[in-house]
C-alpha positions in Angstrom: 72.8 11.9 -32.7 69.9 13.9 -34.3 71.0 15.8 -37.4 70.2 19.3 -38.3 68.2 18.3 -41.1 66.1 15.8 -38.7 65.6 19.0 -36.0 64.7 21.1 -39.0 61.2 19.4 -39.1 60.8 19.5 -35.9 60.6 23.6 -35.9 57.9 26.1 -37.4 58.9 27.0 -40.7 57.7 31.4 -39.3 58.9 32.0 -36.0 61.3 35.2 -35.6 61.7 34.6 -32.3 62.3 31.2 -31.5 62.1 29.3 -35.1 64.7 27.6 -36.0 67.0 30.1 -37.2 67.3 30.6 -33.3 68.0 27.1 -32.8 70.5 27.0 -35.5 72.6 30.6 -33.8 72.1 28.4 -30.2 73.8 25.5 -32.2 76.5 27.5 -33.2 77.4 29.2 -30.3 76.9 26.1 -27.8 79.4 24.2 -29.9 81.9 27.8 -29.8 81.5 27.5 -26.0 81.5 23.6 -25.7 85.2 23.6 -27.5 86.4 26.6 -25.3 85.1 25.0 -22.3 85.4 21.3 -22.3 82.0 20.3 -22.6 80.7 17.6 -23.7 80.2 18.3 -27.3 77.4 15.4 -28.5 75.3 16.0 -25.2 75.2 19.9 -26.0 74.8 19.5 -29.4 71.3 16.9 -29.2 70.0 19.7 -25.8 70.5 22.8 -28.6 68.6 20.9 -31.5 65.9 20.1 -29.3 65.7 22.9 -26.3 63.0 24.3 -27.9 61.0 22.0 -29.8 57.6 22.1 -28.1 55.8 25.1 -26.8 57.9 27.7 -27.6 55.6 29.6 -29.7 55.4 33.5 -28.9 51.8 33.5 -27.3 51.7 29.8 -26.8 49.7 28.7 -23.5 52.5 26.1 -23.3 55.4 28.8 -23.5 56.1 28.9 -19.8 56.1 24.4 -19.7 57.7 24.8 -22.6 61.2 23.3 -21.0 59.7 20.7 -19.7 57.8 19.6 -23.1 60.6 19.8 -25.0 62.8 17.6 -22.7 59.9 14.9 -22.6 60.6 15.3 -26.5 64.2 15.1 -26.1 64.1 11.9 -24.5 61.7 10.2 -26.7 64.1 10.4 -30.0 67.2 9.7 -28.1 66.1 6.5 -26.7 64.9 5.6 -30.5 68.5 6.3 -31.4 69.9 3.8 -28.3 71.6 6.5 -26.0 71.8 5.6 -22.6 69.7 6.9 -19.5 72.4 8.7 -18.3 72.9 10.6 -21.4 69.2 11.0 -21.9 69.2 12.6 -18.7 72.4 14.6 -19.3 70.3 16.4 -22.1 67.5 16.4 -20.5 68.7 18.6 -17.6 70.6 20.8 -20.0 66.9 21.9 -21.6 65.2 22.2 -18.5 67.5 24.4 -17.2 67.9 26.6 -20.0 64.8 28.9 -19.5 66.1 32.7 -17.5 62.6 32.4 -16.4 63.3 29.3 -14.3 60.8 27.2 -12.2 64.0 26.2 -9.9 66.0 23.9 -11.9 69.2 25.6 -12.3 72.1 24.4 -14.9 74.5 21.7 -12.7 76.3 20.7 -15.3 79.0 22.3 -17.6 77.0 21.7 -20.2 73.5 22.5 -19.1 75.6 25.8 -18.5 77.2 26.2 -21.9 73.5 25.8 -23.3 72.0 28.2 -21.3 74.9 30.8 -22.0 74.6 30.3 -25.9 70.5 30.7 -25.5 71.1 34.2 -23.3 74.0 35.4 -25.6 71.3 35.2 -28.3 68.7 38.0 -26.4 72.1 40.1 -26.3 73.3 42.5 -29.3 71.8 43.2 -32.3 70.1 40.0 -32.6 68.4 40.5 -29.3 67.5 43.8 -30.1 65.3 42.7 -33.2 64.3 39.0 -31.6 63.1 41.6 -28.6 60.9 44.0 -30.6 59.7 41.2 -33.0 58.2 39.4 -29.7 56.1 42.9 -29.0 55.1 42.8 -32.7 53.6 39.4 -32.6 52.1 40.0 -28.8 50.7 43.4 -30.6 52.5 45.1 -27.4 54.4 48.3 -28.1 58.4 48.5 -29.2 58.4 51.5 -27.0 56.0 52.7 -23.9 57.1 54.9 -20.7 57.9 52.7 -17.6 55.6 53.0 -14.8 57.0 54.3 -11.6 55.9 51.0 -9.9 57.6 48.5 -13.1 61.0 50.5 -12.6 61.0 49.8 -8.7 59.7 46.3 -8.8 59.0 45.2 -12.2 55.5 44.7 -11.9 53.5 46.8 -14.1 50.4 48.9 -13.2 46.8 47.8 -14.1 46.9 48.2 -17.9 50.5 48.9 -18.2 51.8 47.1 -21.5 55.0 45.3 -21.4 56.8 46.9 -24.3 60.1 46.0 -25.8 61.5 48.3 -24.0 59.6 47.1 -20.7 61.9 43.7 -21.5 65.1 45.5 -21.8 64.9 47.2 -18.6 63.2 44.3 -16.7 65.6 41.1 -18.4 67.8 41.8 -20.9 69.8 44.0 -19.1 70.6 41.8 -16.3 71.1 38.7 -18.7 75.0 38.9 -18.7 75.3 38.8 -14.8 73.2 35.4 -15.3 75.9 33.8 -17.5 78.4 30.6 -16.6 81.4 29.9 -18.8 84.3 32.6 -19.2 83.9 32.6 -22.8 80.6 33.6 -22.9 81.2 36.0 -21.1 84.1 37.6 -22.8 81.2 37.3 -25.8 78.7 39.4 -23.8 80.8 42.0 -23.2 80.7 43.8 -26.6 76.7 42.3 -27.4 75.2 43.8 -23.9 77.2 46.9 -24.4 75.4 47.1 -28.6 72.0 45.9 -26.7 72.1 48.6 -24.0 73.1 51.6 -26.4 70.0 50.2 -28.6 67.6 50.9 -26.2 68.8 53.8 -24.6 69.0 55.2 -28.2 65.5 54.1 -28.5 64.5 55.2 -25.5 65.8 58.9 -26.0 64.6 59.7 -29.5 60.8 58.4 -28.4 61.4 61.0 -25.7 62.5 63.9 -29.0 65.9 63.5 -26.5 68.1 62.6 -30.1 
């Protein structure tokens, strides 16, 4: 089983969004969920160290392979610590299906599901809040910018249109808890969507002069 202090190396040392402070809150609440749930607690623990090891840089050409990547990872340390194909894959299909953006793989598994559920509980709340505006910091997008008629209809922004922070609110975050699995997350998303959506309608209202 990969240790916390082997994954450590593994992540860049300044990365607010998806360094390893993330992986470590994903740890955390994967294992929460994986003892509420049932799941498999060694096969959720290896996909949370590793579900984002490679590619997951804000900015990163690789970011939207970056599932994929990291589960070709994945399976290259497990089978250097002897775990069987079946458990290789077991992991493997947890990181590939974590993404909300997904390429069609979808989480099967209970605990493909309880990793994807801890990774989306961690865009909700207060910590999604600053994980979401740090993201517009480091694409130099703004935290704030009036929605285009079009982006609020369909999502798709207008020639030149930036995708602020608030863009990502209205166009993912706020649908993240209808995308969730287990029970216990959501009982857990309840109170962290309802902090995430008052953020940004707060926001929202006082870049209008509205509060």
């Amino acid at each position: 089983m990969p240790t916390i202090e082997q994954a450590r190396g593994w992540y860049p040392d300044m990365d607010a969004v998806h360094g390893f402070d993330h992986v470590l809150r994903v740890y955390a609440m994967a294992e929460r969920l994986a003892e509420a749930e049932g799941a498999d607690l060694e096969i959720v623990r290896a996909a949370a160290l590793l579900h984002d090891v490679e590619g997951s840089l804000p900015g990163s050409d690789d970011r939207p392979n970056h599932h994929h990547q990291s589960a070709d990872f994945a399976a290259q340390v497990l089978e250097a610590e002897g775990w069987s194909k079946e458990r290789i894959a077991a992991v493997q299909h947890c990181i590939r299906a974590h993404r909300y953006r997904s390429d069609g793989e979808r989480p099967q598994t209970l605990e493909a599901q309880v990793l994807f559920d801890a990774d989306k509980l961690d865009v909700l709340g207060a910590i999604g809040a600053a994980r979401t505006i740090a993201y517009a910091v480091i694409a130099g997008t703004p935290i704030h910018a009036a929605p285009s008629a079009r982006f609020l209809t369909s999502g798709e922004e207008e020639p030149g249109e930036l995708h602020s922070a608030y863009h990502e609110y209205l166009f993912k975050l706020r649908h993240v808890k209808a995308r969730l699995h287990t029970p216990a997350a959501l009982k857990i998303a309840e109170q962290r969507d309802a902090a995430l959506r008052d953020f940004f309608e707060q926001l929202d209202a006082e870049m209008r002069g509205e509060r």
